[in-house]
C-alpha positions as CSV (number, residue, x, y, z in Angstrom):
1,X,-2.9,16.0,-4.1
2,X,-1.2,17.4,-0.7
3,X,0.5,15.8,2.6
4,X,-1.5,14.0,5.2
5,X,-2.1,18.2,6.9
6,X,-3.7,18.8,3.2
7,X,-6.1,15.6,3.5
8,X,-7.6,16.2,6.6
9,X,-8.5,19.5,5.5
10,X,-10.8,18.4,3.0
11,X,-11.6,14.7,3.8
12,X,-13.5,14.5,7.2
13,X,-14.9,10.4,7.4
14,X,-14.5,9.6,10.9
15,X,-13.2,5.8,11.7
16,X,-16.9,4.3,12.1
17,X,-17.0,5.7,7.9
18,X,-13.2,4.9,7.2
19,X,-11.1,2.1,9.2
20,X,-7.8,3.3,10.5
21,X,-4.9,2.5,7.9
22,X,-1.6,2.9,7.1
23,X,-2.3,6.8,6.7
24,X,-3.5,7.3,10.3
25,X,-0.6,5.5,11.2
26,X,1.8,7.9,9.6
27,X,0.2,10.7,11.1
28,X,0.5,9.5,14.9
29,X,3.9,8.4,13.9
30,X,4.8,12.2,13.0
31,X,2.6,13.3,15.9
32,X,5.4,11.0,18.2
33,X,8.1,13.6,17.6
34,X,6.2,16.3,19.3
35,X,7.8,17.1,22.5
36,X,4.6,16.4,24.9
37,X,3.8,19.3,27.3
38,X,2.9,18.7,31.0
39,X,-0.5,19.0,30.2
40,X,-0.4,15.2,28.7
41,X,0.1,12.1,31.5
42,X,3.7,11.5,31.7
43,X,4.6,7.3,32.1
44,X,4.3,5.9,34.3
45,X,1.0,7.3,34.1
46,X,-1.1,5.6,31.5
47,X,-4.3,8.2,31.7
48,X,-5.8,10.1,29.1
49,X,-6.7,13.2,28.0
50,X,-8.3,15.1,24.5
51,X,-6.0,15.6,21.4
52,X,-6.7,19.5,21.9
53,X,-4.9,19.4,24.9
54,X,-2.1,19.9,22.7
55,X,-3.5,23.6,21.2
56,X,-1.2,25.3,23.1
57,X,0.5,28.1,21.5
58,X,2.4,28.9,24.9
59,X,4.2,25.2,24.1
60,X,4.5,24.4,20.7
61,X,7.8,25.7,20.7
62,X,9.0,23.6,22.9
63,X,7.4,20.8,21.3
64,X,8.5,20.7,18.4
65,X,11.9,23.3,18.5
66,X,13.6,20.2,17.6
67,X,11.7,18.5,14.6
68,X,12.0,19.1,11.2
69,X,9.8,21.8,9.9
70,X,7.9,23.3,13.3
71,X,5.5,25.4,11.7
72,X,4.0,21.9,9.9
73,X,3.9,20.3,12.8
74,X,2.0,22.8,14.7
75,X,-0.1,22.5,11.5
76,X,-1.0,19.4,11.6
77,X,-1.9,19.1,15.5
78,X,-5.0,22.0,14.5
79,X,-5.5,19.9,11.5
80,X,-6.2,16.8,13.4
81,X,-7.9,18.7,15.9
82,X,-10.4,20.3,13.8
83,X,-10.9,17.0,11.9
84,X,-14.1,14.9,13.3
85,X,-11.6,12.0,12.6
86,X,-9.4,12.9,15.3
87,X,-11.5,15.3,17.7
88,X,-12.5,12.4,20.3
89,X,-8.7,10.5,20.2
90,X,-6.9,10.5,24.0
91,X,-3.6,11.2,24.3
92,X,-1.4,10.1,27.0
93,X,1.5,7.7,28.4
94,X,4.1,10.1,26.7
95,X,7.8,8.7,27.3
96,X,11.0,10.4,26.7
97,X,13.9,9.3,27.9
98,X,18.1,9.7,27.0
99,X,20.8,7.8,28.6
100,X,24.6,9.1,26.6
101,X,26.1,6.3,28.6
102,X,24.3,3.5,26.7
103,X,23.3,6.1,23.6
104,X,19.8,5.4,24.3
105,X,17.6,8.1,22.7
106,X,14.0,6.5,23.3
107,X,10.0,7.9,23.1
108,X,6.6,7.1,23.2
109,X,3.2,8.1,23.3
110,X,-0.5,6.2,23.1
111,X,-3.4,7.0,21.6
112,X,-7.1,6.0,22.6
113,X,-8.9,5.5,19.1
114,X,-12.3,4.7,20.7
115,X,-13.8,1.0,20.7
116,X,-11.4,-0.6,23.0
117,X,-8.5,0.1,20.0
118,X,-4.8,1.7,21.3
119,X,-2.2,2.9,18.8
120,X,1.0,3.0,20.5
121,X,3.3,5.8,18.8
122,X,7.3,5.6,18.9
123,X,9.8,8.1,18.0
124,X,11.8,8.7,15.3
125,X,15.2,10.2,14.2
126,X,16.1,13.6,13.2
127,X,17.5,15.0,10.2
128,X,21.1,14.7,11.6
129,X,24.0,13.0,10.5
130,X,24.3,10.9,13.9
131,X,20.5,10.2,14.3
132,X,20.9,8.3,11.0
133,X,23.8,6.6,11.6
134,X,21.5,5.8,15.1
135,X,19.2,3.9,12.0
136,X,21.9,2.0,10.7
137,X,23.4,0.7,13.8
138,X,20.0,-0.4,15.2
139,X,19.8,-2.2,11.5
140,X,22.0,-5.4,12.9
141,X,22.6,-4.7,16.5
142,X,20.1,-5.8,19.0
143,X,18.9,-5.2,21.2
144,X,20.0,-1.1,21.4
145,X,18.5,0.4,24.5
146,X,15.6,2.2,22.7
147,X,14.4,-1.7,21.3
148,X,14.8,-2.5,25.2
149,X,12.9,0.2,26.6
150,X,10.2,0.3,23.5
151,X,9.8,-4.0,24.6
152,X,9.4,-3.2,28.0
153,X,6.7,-0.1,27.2
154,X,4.5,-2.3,25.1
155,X,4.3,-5.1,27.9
156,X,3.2,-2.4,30.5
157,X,0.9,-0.9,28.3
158,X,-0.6,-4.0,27.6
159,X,-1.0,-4.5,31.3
160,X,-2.7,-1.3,31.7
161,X,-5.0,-1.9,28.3
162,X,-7.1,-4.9,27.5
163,X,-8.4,-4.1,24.2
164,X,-6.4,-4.1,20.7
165,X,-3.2,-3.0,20.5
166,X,-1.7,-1.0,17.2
167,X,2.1,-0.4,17.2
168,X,3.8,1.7,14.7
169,X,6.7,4.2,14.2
170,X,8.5,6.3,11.3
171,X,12.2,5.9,10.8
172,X,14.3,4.3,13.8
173,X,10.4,3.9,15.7
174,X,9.1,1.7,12.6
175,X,12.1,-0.4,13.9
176,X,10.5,0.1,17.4
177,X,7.7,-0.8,16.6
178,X,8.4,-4.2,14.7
179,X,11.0,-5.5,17.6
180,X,8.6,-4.7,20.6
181,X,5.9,-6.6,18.7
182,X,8.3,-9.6,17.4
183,X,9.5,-10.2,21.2
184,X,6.1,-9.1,23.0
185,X,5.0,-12.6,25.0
186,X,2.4,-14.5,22.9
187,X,-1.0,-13.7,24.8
188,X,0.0,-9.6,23.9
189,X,0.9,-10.7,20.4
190,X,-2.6,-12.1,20.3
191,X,-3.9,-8.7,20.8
192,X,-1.5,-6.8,18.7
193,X,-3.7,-6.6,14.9
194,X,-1.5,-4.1,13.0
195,X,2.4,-3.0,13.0
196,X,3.5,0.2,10.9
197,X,7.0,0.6,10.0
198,X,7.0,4.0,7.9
199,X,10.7,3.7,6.2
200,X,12.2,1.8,9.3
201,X,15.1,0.3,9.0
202,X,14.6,-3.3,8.9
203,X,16.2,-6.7,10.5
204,X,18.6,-9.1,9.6
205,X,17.8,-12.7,8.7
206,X,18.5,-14.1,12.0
207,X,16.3,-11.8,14.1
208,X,13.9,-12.7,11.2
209,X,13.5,-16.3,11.7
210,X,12.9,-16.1,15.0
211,X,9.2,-17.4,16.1
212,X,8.0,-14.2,17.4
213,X,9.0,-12.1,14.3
214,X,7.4,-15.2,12.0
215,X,4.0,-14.6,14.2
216,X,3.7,-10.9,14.1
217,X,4.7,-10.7,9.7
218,X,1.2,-11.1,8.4
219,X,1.1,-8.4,10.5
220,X,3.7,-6.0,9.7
221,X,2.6,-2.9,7.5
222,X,5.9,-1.0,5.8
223,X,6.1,2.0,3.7
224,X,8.8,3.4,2.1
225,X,9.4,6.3,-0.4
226,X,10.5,5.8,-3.7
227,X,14.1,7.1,-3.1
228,X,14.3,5.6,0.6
229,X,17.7,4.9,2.3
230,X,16.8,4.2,5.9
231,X,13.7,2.0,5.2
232,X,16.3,-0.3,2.7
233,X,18.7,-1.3,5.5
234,X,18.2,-5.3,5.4
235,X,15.2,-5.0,3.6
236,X,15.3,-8.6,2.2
237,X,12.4,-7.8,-0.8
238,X,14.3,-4.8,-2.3
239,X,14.0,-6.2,-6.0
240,X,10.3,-5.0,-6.4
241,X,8.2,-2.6,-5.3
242,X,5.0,-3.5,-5.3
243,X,2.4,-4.6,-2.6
244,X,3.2,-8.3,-2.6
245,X,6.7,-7.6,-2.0
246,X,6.2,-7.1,2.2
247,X,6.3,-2.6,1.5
248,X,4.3,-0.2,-0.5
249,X,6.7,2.8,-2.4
250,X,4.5,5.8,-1.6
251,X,5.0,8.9,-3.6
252,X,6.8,12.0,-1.8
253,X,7.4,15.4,-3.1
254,X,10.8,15.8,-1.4
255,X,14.3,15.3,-3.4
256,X,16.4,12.7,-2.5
257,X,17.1,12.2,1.2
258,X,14.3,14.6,1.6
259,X,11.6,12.1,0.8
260,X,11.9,10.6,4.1
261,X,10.4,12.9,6.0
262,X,6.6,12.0,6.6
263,X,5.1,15.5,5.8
264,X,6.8,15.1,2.3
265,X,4.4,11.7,1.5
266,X,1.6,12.8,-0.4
267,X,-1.8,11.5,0.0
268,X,-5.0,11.8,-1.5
269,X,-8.8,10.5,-0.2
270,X,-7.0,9.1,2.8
271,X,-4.8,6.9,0.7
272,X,-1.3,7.1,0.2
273,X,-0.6,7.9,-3.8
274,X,1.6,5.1,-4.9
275,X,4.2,4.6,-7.2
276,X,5.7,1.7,-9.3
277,X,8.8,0.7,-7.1
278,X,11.9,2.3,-5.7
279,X,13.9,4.9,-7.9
280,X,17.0,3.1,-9.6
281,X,19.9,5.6,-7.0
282,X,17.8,3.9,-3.8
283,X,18.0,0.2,-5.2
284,X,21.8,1.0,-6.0
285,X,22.4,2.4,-2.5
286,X,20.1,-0.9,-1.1
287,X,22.0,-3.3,-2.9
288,X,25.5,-1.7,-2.4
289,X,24.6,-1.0,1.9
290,X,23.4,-4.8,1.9
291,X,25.3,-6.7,-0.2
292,X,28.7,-5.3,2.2
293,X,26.5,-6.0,5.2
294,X,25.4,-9.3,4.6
295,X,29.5,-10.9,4.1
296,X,30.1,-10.0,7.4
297,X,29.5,-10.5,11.0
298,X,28.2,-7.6,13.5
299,X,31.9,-6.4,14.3
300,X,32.8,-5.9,10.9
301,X,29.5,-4.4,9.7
302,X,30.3,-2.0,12.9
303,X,33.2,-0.7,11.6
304,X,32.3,0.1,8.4
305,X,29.4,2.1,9.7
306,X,31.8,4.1,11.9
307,X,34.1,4.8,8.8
308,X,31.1,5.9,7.1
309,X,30.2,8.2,9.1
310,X,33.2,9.4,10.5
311,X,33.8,10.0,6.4
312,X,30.4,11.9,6.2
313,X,31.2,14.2,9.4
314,X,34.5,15.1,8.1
315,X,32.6,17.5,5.6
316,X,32.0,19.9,8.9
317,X,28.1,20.0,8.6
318,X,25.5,18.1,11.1
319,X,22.5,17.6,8.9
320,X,21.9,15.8,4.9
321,X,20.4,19.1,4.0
322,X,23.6,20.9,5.1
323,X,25.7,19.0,3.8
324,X,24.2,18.6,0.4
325,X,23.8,22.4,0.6
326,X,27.4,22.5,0.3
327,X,28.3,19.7,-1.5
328,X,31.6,21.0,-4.1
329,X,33.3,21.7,-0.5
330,X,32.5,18.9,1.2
331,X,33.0,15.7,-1.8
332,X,36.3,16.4,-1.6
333,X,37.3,16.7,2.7
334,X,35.0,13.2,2.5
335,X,37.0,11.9,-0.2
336,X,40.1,12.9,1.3
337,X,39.0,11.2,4.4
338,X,37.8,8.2,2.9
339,X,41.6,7.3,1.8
340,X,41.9,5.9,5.4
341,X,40.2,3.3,5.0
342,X,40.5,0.0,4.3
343,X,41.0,-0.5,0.5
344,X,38.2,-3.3,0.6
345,X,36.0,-1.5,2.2
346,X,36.9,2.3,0.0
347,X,34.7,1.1,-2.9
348,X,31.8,0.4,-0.8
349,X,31.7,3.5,1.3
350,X,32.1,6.0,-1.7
351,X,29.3,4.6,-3.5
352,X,27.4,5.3,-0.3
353,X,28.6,8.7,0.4
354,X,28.5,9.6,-3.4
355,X,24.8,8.3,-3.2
356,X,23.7,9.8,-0.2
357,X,24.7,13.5,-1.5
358,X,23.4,12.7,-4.7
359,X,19.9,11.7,-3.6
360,X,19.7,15.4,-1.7
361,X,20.5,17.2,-5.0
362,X,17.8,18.5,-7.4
363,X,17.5,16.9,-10.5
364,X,20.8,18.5,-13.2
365,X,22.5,20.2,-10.0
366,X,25.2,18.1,-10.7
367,X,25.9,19.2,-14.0
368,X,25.4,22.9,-12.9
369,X,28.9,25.0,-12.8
370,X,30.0,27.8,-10.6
């Protein structure tokens, strides 16, 4: 049992043999954080060219200098293109665009699958403190300028494509993903068969009942790791884990906060491997984040997201891993910090912060001494 970069090195079905699934989703929605080199049609520009446009050693630091794990990714891009699966996909319409005014961090890419099918690709966060505090703001608050611009990118691309439509994302692009298909006009709904959400933070329950959302949830794939934080933000079927519940846990070989990553989910036969439910820390952390969330209105929940975070920056470090890394120094600058806030709120956000650094520790590192 490896990653998805392990199962395309032994399992090599094309999609005429194997339909596209939640797996091939995951894969393009890791594939989205690439940084795509000049070589691939820029929007407006909707044309195409081959996946092994992209084996290009002169570029892939540039293309992936800022994602998680760079050598992986370069990986899986020779992976996919020495994989009959992937050989004949198009790549092009690559997006990226960052406004600090409006905090707008926002990127796509599409992929032709062959037989009239398009997967459209959004990207996710990074590892860093404020990209995930970018997932829990988006959480309640719509729309952010990245829903916006992902909204109006579907509706072009649909005027440029006639065929099916695939939308899908991992992390703050699952989220993508879901609102650009819950708001697209009916007729592109119509054409829209499959949305993947790979641990995206999810909606509340007024963006929820609205008629485009109820349309599009037959549709709506998600995925989530057993110890997921990001994917549990107003995720309304946290009690259970299992298929019926509107997710799938999926196993990952990463510790705690780790687990999100996609190259951490582990795979086997083209199938995700599976596990019972969520671990008990991540339905703590879900019921502790939601249960706060859901008393209030957006102001309120806005607040207490900047206190969080301003608690979790005060440890000096930009990233979960650093942070945990460091963890006897920092507890206690966070602590310190936290007795700013508002008593009714303390509680609340040191369970948080007190989960979120536990999830990143190996199993017993608490218990170890200097």
């Amino acid at each position: 049992m490896g990653n998805v970069i392990d199962d395309m090195r032994s399992s090599f079905d094309d999609f005429g043999m194997r339909a596209f699934n939640e797996v091939d989703s995951l894969v393009l929605s890791q594939l989205a954080y690439a940084r795509m080199p000049a070589v691939v049609p820029h929007y407006p520009s909707f044309s195409m060219v081959p996946l092994q446009s992209l084996l290009r050693a002169e570029s892939y630091d540039a293309m992936f200098n800022r994602v998680w794990s760079p050598q992986a990714n370069v990986e899986l891009v020779r992976a996919m293109c020495e994989n009959p699966r992937w050989r004949d996909v198009r790549v092009g319409g690559y997006v990226s665009e960052s406004d600090p005014e409006t905090a707008k961090q926002f990127s796509a890419s599409t992929f032709d699958l062959g037989d009239g099918l398009l997967y459209i690709a959004f990207r996710g966060t990074d590892s860093s403190i404020v990209g995930w505090k970018e997932d829990f703001m988006m959480a309640f608050r719509r729309p952010v300028a990245a829903q916006e611009a992902a909204a109006r990118y579907v509706r072009e691309v649909a005027a440029h494509w006639h065929g099916l439509i695939m939308l899908g994302g991992h992390s703050k692009g699952g989220n993508l993903a879901v609102y650009a298909a819950a708001v697209a006009p009916e007729p592109i709904q119509d054409r829209i068969i499959a949305v993947y959400s790979h641990d995206g933070p999810g909606f509340d329950e007024s963006f929820m009942n609205t008629p485009g959302f109820a349309r599009m949830a037959g549709r709506i794939h998600k995925t989530v790791p057993s110890s997921s934080i990001i994917g549990m933000l107003f995720e309304p079927r946290a009690d259970t884990g299992n298929d019926h519940a509107g997710y799938t846990v999926v196993a990952s070989d990463g510790i705690g906060i780790m687990q999100h990553f996609a190259l951490n989910w582990q795979v086997r036969d083209g199938a995700f491997e599976k596990t019972p439910g969520l671990s008990q820390g991540a339905e703590y952390l879900a019921d502790v984040i939601n249960g706060w969330m859901n008393r209030y209105d957006d102001e309120r929940r806005r607040l207490f997201i900047e206190n969080l975070f301003t608690i979790l920056e005060s440890g000096g470090y930009d990233t979960f891993g650093e942070l945990s890394a460091h963890w006897r120094q920092t507890v206690p600058m966070m602590v310190q910090a936290a007795r700013g806030v508002d008593p009714e709120e303390r509680e609340a956000m040191i369970a948080v912060v007190g989960g979120l650094v536990a999830s990143a520790l190996k199993p017993g590192e608490q218990q170890t001494e200097e």
